[in-house]
N, C-alpha and C positions, 0 to 999 in steps of 0.2 A: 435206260440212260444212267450212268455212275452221277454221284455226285461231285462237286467240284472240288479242288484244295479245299478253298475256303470255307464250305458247307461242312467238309469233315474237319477243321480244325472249329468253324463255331461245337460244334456235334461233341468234341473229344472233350472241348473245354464247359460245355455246358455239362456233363457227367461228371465231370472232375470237382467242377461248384459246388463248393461246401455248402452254401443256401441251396441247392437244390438238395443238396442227401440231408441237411439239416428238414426242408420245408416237409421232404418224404416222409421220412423221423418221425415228426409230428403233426400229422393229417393235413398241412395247410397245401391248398392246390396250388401255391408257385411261389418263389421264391422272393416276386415282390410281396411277398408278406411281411417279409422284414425291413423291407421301407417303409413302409407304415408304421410298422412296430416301435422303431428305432426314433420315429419322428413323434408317434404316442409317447413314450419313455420320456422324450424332451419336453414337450409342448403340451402334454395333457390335453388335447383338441377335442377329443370325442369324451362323452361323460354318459353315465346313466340314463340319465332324464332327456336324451338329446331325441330329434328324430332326423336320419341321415340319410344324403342322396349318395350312392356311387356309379357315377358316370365311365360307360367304358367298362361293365365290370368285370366280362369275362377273363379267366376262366372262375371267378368269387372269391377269388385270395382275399381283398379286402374288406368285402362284405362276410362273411365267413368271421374274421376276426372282427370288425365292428359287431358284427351282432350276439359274440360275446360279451359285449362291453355293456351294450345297451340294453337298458331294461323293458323284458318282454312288451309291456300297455304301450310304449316308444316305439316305431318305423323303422326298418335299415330297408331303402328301395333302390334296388341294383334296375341298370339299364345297359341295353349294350345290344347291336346288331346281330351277337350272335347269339344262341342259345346254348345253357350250359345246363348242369346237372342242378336240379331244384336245391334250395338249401334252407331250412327248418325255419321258420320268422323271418325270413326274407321274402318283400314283397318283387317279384321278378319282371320288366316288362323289355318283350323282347320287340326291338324297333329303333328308328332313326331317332333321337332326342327331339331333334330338331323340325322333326314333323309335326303340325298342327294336330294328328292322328293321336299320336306317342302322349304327347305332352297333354290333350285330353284325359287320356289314362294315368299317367302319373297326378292330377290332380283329382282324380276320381280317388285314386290309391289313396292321398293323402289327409281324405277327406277334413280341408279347411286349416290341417295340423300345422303348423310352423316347424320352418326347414330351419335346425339349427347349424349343420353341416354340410357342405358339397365337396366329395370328392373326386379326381379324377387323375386317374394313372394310363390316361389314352395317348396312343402313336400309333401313327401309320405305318402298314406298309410299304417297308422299305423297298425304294427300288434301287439303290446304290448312288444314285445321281443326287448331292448332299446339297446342292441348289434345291433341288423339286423335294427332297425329304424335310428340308427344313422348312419350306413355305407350306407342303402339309401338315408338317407337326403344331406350327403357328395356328393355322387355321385350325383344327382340332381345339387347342386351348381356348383361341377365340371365344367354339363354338361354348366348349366349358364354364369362360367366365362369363358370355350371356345368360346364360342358364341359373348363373352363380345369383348374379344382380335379380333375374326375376323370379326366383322362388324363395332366395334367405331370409331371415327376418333378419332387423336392426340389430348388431351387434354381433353375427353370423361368421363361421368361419370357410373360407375356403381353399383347397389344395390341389395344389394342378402341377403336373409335369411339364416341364419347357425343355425344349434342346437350344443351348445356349450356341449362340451364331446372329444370323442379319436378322433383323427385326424383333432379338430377345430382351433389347434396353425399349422400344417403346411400348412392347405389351407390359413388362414391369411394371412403368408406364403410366399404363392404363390401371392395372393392378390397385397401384397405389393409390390413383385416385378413386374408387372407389372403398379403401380400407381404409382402418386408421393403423394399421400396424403391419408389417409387411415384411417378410426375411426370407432370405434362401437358405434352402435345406439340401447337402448333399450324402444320403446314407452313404454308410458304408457297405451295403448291399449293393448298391449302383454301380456298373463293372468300372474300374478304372478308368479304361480307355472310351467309356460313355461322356458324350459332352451332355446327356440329364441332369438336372437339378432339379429342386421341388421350390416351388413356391408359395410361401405358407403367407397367406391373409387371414385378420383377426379386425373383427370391430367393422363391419358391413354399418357402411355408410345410411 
């Protein structure tokens, strides 16, 4: 079966992405690496002494670069349904977050440590229908900023992708009341015609 118009113009322009032959360049596994980067660069979020969640992490783009930041005796714990290629001081578990199961072993992993960061660069599969793709991307985040609230300590930062549309002023929202500092991040990595943002919390209530 051919692929569609559209599958070969995403296809033509994903090859043409300078973040994508930049990320190849140099060793990072995707090109959202430079979202992160770009938001690092600004906001200094992740530091040495930190120990970090990444929610959603495959294929490790972010984990990958957080765990050059952070110092070896520190955590970087990637999570994500699917399984990826192991990565050197990265604690890996592969599973639903949101399972009683999962969430067992990430506090086993953590043993008692305090979560200074949660990341998360998760979206759903698209199904084109921009109703049902944005109530899943919401839901995802949701599931993110629960996660966020129960593992961070006091003063903890967290980064979450939103697709900006119906229900993205109440999660802010919600957002904010749990932070004391809150701002939107749009890299320059983020394709144009993407309605993603990033939502950067500081100071966990």
């Amino acid at each position: 079966m051919g692929r569609s118009k559209s599958s070969n113009q995403w296809l033509q322009e994903h090859f043409d992405d300078p973040y994508v032959k930049q990320a190849k360049a140099l060793g990072y596994r995707s090109r959202a690496t430079f979202k992160l980067i770009e938001i690092q660069d600004k906001d200094k979020i992740i530091k040495p002494n930190m120990n970090v969640i990444d929610l959603g992490a495959a294929p490790g783009g972010w984990s990958h670069y957080v765990r050059k930041i952070v110092a070896k005796k520190y955590k970087v714990i990637a999570l994500d349904i699917l399984p990826y290629e192991p990565l050197e001081g990265v604690d890996f578990i592969l599973g639903d977050f949101t399972e009683t199961e999962v969430l067992d072993k990430l506090y086993k992993v953590l043993e008692n440590n305090p979560i200074d960061v949660v990341l998360s660069d998760m979206a759903p599969n698209l199904s084109g229908n921009k109703v049902t793709d944005q109530i899943r991307s919401l839901y995802l985040a949701e599931l993110a900023l629960e996660t966020a609230v129960n593992v961070l300590t006091k003063g903890g930062t967290f980064l979450v992708k939103v697709f900006q549309g119906a229900g993205f002023e109440a999660y802010h929202n919600q957002v904010r009341q749990a932070f004391a500092s809150v701002v939107i991040r749009k890299p320059k990595a983020s394709r144009p015609r993407s309605n993603e943002v990033y939502i950067l919390a500081k100071g966990f209530k």
